[in-house]
N, C-alpha and C positions, 0 to 999 in steps of 0.2 A: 783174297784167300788163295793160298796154295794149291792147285788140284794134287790131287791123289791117283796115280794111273797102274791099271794092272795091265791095261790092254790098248788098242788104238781104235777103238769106237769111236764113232762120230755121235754118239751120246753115251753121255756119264753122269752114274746117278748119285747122289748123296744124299743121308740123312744126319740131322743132328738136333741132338738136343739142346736147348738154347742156355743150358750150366755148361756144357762141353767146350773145350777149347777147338778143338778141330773137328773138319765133319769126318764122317763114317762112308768109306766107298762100297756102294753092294751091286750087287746085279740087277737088271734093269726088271722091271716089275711086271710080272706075265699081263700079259690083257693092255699095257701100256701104249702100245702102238694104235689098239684098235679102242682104247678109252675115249669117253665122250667128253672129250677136252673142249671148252668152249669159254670164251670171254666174252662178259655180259656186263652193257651199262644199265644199272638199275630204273627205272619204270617212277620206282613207287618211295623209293628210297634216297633222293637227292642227287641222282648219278655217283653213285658208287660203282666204280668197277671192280668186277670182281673174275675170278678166275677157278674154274673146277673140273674136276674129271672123277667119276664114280666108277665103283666097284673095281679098283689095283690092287693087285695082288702079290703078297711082298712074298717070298719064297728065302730060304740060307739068311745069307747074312743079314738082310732087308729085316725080315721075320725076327730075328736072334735079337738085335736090336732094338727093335721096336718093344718085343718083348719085355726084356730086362728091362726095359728105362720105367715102363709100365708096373712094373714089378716094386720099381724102386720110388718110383716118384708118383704113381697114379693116374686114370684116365685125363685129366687135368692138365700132364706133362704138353709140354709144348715142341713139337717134333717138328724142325722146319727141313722139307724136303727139297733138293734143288736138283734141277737137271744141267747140265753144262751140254749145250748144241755145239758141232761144228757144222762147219760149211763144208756140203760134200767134195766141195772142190779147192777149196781152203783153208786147211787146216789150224791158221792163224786167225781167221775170221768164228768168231764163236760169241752167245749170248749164254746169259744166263736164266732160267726160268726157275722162280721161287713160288712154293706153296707150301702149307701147315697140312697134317694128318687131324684128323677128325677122331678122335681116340677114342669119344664116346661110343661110337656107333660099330666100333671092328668086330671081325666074326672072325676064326682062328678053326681051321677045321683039314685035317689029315696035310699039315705041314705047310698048308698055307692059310696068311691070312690076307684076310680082306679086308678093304678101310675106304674110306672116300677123301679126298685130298681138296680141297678149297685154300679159297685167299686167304684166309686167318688172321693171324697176327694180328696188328692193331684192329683192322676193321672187324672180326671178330671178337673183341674184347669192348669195343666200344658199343656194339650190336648189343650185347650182352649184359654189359652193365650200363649203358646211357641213362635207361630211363629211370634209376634210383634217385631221389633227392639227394640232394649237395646240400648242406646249411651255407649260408655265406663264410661265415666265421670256421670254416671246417680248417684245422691244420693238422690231420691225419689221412692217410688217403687209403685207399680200402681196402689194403694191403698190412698196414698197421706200422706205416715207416711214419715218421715226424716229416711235417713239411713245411716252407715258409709260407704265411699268410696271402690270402692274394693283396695283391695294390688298390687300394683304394682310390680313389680322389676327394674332394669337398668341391659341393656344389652349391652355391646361391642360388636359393630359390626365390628368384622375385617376387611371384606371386602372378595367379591369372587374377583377372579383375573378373569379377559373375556378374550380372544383373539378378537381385534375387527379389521376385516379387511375389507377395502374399496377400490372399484377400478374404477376410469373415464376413459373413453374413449374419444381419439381423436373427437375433433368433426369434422361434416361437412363443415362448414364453412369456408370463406376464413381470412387468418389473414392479417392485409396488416401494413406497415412501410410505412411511406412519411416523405424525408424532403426538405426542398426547402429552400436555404439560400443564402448570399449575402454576401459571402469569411467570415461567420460565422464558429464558431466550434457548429454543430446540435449532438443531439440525437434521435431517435425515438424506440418508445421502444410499441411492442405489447404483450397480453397476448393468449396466446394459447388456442380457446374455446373446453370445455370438456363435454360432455355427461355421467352422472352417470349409473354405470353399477349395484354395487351394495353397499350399503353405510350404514354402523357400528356405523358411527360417525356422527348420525344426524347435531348433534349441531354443526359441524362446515366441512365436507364437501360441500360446494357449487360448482355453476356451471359459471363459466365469462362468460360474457355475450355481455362485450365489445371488441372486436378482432380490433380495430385501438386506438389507442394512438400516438400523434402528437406533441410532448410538448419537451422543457428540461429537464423539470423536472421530477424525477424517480419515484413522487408517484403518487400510484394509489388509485382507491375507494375501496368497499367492493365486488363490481360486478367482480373483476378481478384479482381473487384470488381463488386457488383451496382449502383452506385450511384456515379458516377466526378464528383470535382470539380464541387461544387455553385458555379455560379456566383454566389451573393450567400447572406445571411444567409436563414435560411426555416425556418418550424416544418413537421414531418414527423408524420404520424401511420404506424408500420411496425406492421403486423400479420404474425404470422411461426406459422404451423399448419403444423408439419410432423413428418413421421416417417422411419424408414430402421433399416435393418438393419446391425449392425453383426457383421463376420467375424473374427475375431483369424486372421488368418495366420499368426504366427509370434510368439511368446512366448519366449524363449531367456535364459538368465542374466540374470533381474532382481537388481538391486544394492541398491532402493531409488527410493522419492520416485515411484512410479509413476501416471500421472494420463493422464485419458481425456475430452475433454470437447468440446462443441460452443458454441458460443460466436458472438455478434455482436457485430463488432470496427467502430467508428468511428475513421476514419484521419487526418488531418491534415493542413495543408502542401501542400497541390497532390500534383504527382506524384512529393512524397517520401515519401508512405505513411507517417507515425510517426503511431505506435498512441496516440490521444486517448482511448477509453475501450472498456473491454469489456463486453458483460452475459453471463454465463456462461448459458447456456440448457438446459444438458445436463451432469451432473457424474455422469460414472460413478462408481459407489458400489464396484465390484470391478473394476479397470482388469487385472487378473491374470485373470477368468475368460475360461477357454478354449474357452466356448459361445458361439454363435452366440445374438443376442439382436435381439429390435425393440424401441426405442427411441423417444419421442416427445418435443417441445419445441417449446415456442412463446413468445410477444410481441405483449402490447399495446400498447405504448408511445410518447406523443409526444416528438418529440425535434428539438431547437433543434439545425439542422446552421449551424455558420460559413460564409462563404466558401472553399474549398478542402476542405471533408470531401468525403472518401467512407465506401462502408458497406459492409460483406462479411458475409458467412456461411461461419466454419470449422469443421471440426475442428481438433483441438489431441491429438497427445497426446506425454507426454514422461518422463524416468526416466533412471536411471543403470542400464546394461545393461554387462553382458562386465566383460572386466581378472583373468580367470582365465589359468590356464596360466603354465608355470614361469615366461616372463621376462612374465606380467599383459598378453600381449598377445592374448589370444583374445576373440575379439568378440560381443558378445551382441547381441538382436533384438528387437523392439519394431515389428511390422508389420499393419496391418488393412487392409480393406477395407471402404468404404461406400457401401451400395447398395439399389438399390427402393427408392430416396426419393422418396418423395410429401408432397403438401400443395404450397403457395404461400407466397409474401412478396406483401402488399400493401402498398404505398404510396402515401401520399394529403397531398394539401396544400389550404387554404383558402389558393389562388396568390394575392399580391401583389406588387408591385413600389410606385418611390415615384412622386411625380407631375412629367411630361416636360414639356417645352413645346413646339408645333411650328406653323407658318404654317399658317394655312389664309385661304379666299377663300370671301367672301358669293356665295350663287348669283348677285346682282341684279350684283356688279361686273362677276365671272369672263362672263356671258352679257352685259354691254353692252362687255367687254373683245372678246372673241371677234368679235364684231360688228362691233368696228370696225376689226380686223385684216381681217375676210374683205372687209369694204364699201369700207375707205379712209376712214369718215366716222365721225367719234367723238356721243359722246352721241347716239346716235337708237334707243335701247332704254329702253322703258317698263315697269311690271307692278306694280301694285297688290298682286298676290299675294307677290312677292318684295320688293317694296318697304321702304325704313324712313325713318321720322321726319325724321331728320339728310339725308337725298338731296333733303328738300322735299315726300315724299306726308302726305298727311293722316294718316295712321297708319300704325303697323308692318303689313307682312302678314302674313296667318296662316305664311307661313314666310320673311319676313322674316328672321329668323336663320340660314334655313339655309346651308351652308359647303359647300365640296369641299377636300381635298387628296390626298396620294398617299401611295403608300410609303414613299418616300425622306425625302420633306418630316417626313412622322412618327417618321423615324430620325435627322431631324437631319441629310440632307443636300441639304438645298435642292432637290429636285425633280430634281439629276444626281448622279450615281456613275459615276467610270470611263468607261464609253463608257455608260453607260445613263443617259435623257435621258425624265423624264415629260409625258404630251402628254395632250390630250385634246379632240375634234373639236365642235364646236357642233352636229352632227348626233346623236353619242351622250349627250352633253349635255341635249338637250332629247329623246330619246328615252327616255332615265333620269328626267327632271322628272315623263314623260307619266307613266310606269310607274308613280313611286313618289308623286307630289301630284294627279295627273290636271291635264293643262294642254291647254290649246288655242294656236296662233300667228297671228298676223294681221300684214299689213302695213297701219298706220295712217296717214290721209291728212291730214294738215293743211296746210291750204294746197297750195302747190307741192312740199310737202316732205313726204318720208315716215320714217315710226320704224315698229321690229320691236317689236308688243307682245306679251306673254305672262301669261295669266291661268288663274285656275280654270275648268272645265268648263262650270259654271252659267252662266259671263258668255257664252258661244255658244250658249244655250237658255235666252232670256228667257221667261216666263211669258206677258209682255206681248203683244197685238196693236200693231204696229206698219204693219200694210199691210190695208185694207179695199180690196178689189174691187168696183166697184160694178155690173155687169153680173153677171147670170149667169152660170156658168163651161161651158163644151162639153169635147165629148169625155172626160168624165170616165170614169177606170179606175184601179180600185183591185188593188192587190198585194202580197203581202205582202214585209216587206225583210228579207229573208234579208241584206241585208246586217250586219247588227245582231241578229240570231238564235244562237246559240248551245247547244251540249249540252254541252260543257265548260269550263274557265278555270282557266290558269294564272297566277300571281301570282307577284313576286318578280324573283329575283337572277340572273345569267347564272352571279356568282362567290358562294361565302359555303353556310354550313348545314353542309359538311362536305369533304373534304379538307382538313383542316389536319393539314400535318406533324407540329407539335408537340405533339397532341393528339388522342385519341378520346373520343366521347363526352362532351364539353362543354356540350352544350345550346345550343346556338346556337339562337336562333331566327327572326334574317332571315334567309332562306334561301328558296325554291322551292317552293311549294306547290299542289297542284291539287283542282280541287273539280266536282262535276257537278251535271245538275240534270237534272228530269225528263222533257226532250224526247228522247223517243227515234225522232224520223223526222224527225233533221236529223245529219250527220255532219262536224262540223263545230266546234274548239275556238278558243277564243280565250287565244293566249299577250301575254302582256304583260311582258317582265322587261327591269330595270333593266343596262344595262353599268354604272354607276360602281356600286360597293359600299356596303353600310351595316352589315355586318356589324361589331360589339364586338369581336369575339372573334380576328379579323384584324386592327383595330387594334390592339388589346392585343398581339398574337405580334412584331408589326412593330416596337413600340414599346420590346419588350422585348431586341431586338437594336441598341440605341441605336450611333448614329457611337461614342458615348462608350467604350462594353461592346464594343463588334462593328466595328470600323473598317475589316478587310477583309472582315466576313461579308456573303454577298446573303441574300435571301430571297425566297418567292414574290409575296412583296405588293409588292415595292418600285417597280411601273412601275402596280400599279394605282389605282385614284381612289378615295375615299371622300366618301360625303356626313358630314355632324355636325349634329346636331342643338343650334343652341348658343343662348346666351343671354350677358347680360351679367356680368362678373364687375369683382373691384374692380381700378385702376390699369390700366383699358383692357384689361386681358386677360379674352377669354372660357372661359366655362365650356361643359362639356357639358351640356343638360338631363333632367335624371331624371324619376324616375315621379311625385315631388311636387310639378314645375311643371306639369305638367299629367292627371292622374290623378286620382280617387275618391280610391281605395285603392289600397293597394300593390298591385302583379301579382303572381299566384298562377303556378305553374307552373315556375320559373324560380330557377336558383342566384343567390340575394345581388343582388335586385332594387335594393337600395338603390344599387350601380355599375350598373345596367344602364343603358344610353344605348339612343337612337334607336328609344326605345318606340312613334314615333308613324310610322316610318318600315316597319312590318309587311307580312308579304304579306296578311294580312287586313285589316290597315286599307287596304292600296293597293286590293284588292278592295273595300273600301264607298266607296273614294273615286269608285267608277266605280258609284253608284248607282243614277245618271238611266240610265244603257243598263242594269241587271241587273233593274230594276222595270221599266223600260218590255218589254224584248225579252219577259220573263214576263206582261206585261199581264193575259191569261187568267187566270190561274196564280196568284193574290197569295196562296192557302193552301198551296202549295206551297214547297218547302226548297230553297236550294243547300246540298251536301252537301259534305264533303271527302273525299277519295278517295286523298293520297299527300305523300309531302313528303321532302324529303332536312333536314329540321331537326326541332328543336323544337317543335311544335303542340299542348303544354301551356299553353302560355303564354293569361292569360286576364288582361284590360285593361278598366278602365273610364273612358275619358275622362270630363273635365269636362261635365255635361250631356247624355251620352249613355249608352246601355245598354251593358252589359259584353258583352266581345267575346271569346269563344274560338274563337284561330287554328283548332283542330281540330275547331269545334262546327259544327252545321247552322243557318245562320240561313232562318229566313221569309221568303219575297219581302214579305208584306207590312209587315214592321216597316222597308221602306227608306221610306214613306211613300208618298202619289201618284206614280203615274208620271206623266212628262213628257209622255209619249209614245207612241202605240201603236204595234205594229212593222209598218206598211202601209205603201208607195207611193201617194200620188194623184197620177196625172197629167192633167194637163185645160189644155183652151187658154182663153186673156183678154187682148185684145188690151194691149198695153203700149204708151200713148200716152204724150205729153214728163213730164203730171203724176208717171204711175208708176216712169217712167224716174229724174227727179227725185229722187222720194222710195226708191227703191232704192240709191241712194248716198248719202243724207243719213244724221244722226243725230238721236237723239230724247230727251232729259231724260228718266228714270227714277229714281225715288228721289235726285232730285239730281247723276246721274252721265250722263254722253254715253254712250248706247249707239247702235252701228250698227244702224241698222233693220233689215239685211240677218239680224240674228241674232235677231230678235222671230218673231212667229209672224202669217201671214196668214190671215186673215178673209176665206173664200169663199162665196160662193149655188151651193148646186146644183138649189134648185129656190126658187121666191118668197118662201116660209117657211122654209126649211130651208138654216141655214148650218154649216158646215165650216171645219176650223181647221187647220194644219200648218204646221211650220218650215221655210224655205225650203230647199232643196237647188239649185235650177238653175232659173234662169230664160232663157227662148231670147225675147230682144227682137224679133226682125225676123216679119213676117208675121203670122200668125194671136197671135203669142204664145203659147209652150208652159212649161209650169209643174210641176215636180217639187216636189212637198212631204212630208216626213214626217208624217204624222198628229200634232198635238197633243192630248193628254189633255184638251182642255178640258168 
C-alpha cells in the first residue's frame, strides 16, 4: 500500500473502508497514546489472539469518514483502521498495526466520536456466525453468492464385527395343549412364552405371547416366535437350558400313535411360518402316564438362519383319541398343561454384514468449506495438522486423513431424508477437533490479507525464546493459575459408549470417560467432549439399515456426524484405518480388533493429547497418578501406538511418564515498558526449525533481578503506559 503523508510523524493513521480502493489519512485519534491497547491470547477460546484498545476518539477527518461510510453502508460497514509506526530513530524501519472499528457500539457527541477498535475482520466474522448450522450439501454461502460443492470422497465401510448376544427367560405363564377328537389323527402344538432378559438383536427378538395353539395345522403367527424374520443370511450360536413340569390334564380314549414332545422348530418363508427343520429336544418315553412329571431339555447348537427364518420353542403333542360309541362319535382327550418353566434360550452371533460405500469429507476441506460460506471468501484456511500432499503442504498431517460424515450419508442417502436435512456448525466442528486431536485457532496475517489457521497444541507453546526484555521487569507478582488447575477430567463423546437401540453390552469403547487426580483443595473439573461422533458401533447399526434394506426406516444416527479415521485405498476409494496402521500390537480388551476403527480417536488418547496442560497443571506432583473414576463404555481396551507406551483406557497413568512440563501453573504479572522495537517484534514472526512461527506464541525471557531471569508464555500484553505483562510461567 502506498502511504499517504501530510506530515513526518513517526505515527500515521488510516481508515478505510474495505469497497474503497485507497485508505483515508486522518489525524491521530485523541485518547490514542494513553488507550488501553493490549494483545491477548485467548483462555477459553482456542488461542486466538486478538488485539484492542477502548474508548478512541476520532475527531475532523477520522469522524467525517467514519461518518459518511456509516451513512452509506450501515453499522455493519467494515472500517479497517491501520496505524503505520516508525522507528524513532529510523525512519525506514516502520510496522504496520491493523484493527476493525466496532460500529455497533460508537457514541458521536459534540464533534467527537467514540468507538472501540478490536481484531475483527475474519476472527470477528467467524465469532459471529461459526456457530450456525452448515447442511453438507450447502452451495450457497450466507452472503447469497453461488459456491462450488465441497469435495467429497467415497469411503468403504468394511464393517465392525459386534458380538450381539441375547437372552429370554422362561416365562410365568401357563402353556397348555388340547386335543379332542372322534378316532381322528390330532396335533396340538404350543409355543413356550418367554420374558426378555437382555436383547442385542432388537429387530428380531420378540416375546410369544400366545401359549395355546389348537389346530392341525403347524403354522403359527408372528406372536409365537422367539426369533421373527431374520433379515439376511447369519450364523447363530442358540444355547437352550431349560426345564418345566409337565400335568396331563385329561387322557381319555387313546386310540393309538400317542406322542409327547418339546421340540425347536426353524420356520421359513418370511411370515409364512413353513416348518424348515425341527430338533426334537424332549421325546416323552410314556406320552399315556397320568403323573405329574419334571422334565429337562436343552441345545447347543450353531445354526445357519437364511433370510426369512424364524425360530420357536414348542411343545408338540399328538395321537388318535375317541371314535367310540354306537354311531363312533364319542370324543376322546389328549390335554396338558406346561408350567414352572425355568432356564433360558441364549442367542449369540459373531455380527457381520458385507461392505457399503458412503461419502464422506476430509476434515482440511469440510473446515476451508465452512469457512468460506460463513466469510464470503474461499481458500483462506490453512493447517499443517489437517493437511495433505496433493492440496500443496509439504507432507500429510498427522490427521491428514481425517473425514466426517453423517447418518444419512452412511445409509446411502446423501445427507437428506424426507424432511430431515444433516448440518453441522464450524463452531461444533472445531470444538469436536479441540476435544478429540487437541487444536488451537488463529487468524493469520499475511499481508493485507488474512486466513483461519488451525494446528496442534504444541504450535501455541513453542519451547523457543522469542522475546528478551532488556530492562529489568517491576512490579513483579506471582499467582497461581487456577486457570489451568484441575481435580478432575472428563474425556470423550456428548453421543456413543451406550444407548444403542440395537444392542446391549457391545463394548463400545469411544465413549465418555472420567479420571481424577490428587488435588484435593481445588473443586474444580475439566469436561472436554467431542459433539460429532466416533463411535464404530453407531456407524456399523446405521450402516446396517442401508437406503437399500430400510428405504423408509429412520434411525437414531441419521442427523448425527461422524469422524473416520481413514487412509488410502485402491481406485480412489478410501479405507478405514485399523490397529495395523498404526499400532505395536494388536489391542487387547476388545471384540474382533482386527474391524475395530478409530483406535486413535479414544477418550484416553484425546486425554494424553492434552499433555502439555496435565504435566504442567501437576508440575509438583510428577510422581503422582491420573486415575480413572467412571465411564459409560468400554475401558478394557489397552493400545499401543507406534513409538509409544501402551495405553489402558481404564489404567492409572504417572504424571511423569507425560515427559517435561511446558509449564508451571503460576501467573507472572509485572510491568516493562513496550517501546516501537517490542511493539514490532510482538507482531512479527520468527524461523524455527525451518517453519514461520508467531512470536506472540514463543516464550519471553525476563530480569527480575541483575542475575536472575525468568521465562513465561505470553498471555496479555497492555502496550500503552507503564506496560503491563501477563505470562504463564515457562518450565525452563
Amino acid at each position: 500500500m502506498s502511504l499517504i503523508t501530510l506530515n513526518r510523524d513517526i505515527e500515521q493513521h488510516y481508515l478505510q473502508y474495505e469497497g474503497d480502493s485507497k485508505p483515508k489519512l486522518i489525524e491521530e485519534p485523541k485518547g490514542w497514546k494513553s488507550a488501553d491497547k493490549q494483545i491477548t491470547r485467548s483462555k477459553d477460546d482456542n488461542e486466538f489472539i486478538s488485539k484492542n484498545a477502548k474508548d478512541v476518539r476520532f475527531f475532523g477527518l477520522g469522524r467525517e469518514y467514519i461518518l459518511q461510510t456509516i451513512k452509506l453502508y450501515g453499522e455493519k460497514a467494515k472500517i479497517r483502521y491501520t496505524i503505520v509506526k516508525e522507528n524513532p530513530t529510523n525512519s525506514f524501519d516502520f510496522y504496520q498495526d491493523v484493527y476493525f472499528l466496532d460500529l455497533i457500539k460508537f457514541k458521536d457527541k459534540k464533534g467527537v466520536l467514540s468507538v472501540k477498535i478490536e481484531e475483527g475482520g475474519i476472527a470477528k466474522v467467524v465469532k459471529s456466525k461459526g456457530g450456525q448450522n452448515l447442511e453438507y450439501n450447502r452451495v450457497i454461502d450466507l452472503y447469497g453468492n453461488n459456491i462450488n460443492p465441497v469435495l467429497k470422497q467415497t469411503i468403504a465401510l468394511e464393517g465392525r464385527k459386534i458380538f450381539l448376544k441375547s437372552t429370554i427367560k422362561a416365562g410365568s405363564s401357563v402353556t397348555k395343549t388340547r386335543i379332542k377328537t372322534r378316532g381322528n389323527t390330532r396335533m396340538a402344538i404350543a409355543h413356550f412364552p418367554f420374558k426378555i432378559e437382555s436383547n442385542s438383536d432388537k429387530e428380531h427378538i420378540v416375546t410369544p405371547s400366545i401359549s395355546e395353539f389348537d389346530k392341525s395345522t403347524n403354522k403359527p403367527d408372528s406372536t409365537q416366535v422367539f426369533y421373527l424374520n431374520s433379515d439376511r443370511r447369519k450364523k447363530l450360536k442358540v444355547i437352550i437350558d431349560m426345564s418345566c413340569w409337565i400335568n396331563p390334564v385329561l387322557i381319555d380314549d387313546p386310540k393309538g400313535a400317542e406322542y409327547l414332545k418339546i421340540t425347536f422348530r426353524i420356520y421359513k418363508g418370511g411370515l409364512e411360518f413353513n416348518t424348515k427343520r425341527d430338533i426334537e429336544l424332549y421325546v416323552d418315553p410314556a406320552p399315556l402316564n397320568h403323573n405329574k412329571r419334571k422334565v429337562a431339555f436343552s441345545l447347543n447348537e450353531s445354526l445357519l438362519l437364511e433370510k426369512g427364518d424364524s425360530m420357536a420353542l414348542i411343545c408338540v403333542t399328538g395321537g388318535v383319541f375317541g371314535g367310540g360309541g354306537l354311531f363312533g362319535d364319542d370324543p376322546g382327550f389328549f390335554q396338558h398343561d406346561f408350567y414352572n418353566a425355568d432356564g433360558s434360550v441364549v442367542i449369540s452371533e459373531d455380527s457381520e454384514v458385507e461392505t457399503t460405500k458412503a461419502p464422506c469429507i476430509y476434515i482440511h476441506d469440510i473446515l476451508e468449506k465452512q469457512i468460506e460460506i460463513i466469510t464470503g471468501k474461499p481458500k483462506i484456511f490453512y493447517s499443517e495438522l489437517f493437511g495433505r500432499k496433493e492440496y500443496g503442504y509439504k507432507k500429510d498431517g498427522i490427521f491428514g486423513g481425517m473425514a466426517v460424515t453423517n447418518g444419512l450419508a452412511i445409509r446411502g442417502f446423501n445427507s437428506a431424508k424426507d424432511d430431515k436435512r444433516a448440518s453441522l456448525s464450524f463452531k461444533d466442528l472445531k470444538t469436536s477437533l479441540n476435544a478429540t486431536c487437541g487444536i488451537g485457532t488463529m487468524i493469520e496475517k499475511i499481508g493485507f490479507k488474512e486466513r483461519v489457521r488451525i494446528e496442534g497444541l504444541d504450535f501455541f507453546y513453542m519451547p523457543s525464546v522469542t522475546v528478551e526484555l532488556p530492562n529489568i521487569v517491576e512490579d513483579l507478582e506471582i499467582s497461581p493459575a487456577i486457570d489451568f488447575v484441575y481435580s478432575g477430567y472428563t474425556f470423550g463423546y456428548e453421543k456413543g459408549g451406550d444407548g444403542y437401540e440395537e444392542a446391549t453390552g457391545i463394548g463400545e469403547y469411544n465413549g465418555k470417560v472420567s479420571y481424577t487426580n490428587e488435588l484435593d483443595n481445588i473443586e474444580k473439573d475439566y469436561t472436554l467432549l467431542s459433539k460429532v461422533r466416533a463411535d464404530s458401533s453407531a456407524v456399523e447399526f446405521a450402516r446396517r439399515k442401508h437406503k437399500k434394506t430400510h428405504p423408509q426406516a429412520d434411525t437414531q444416527y441419521d442427523l448425527d456426524s461422524f469422524f473416520l479415521d481413514t487412509k488410502k485405498g485402491s481406485d480412489y476409494i478410501l479405507l478405514e484405518r485399523k490397529w495395523q496402521d498404526d499400532f505395536e500390537l494388536e489391542p487387547e480388551g476388545i471384540y474382533d480388533p482386527n474391524t475395530a476403527t478409530n483406535l486413535r480417536f479414544t477418550p484416553g488418547r484425546m486425554r494424553d493429547r492434552r499433555s502439555l496442560f496435565l504435566a504442567s497443571s501437576l508440575f509438583s506432583y510428577p510422581e503422582s497418578y491420573i486415575r480413572y473414576t467412571s465411564a459409560n463404555c468400554n475401558v478394557n481396551l489397552k493400545s499401543q501406538e507406534k513409538g509409544s507406551s501402551l495405553l489402558h483406557e481404564g489404567g492409572a497413568k504417572q504424571v511423569k511418564s507425560y515427559g517435561r512440563a511446558k509449564f508451571q501453573p503460576y501467573w507472572a504479572k509485572f510491568t516493562h515498558k513496550v517501546d516501537f522495537s517490542l511493539s514490532k517484534k510482538l507482531r512479527s514472526k520468527v524461523v524455527i526449525d525451518g517453519e514461520e512461527r508467531y512470536v506472540f506464541y514463543g516464550i519471553v525471557k525476563f530480569k527480575v533481578s541483575e542475575d536472575i531471569y525468568r521465562y513465561g508464555y505470553m498471555f496479555e500484553v497492555k502496550e500503552s503506559g507503564k506496560g503491563t505483562w501477563k505470562v504463564l510461567l515457562a518450565n525452563k
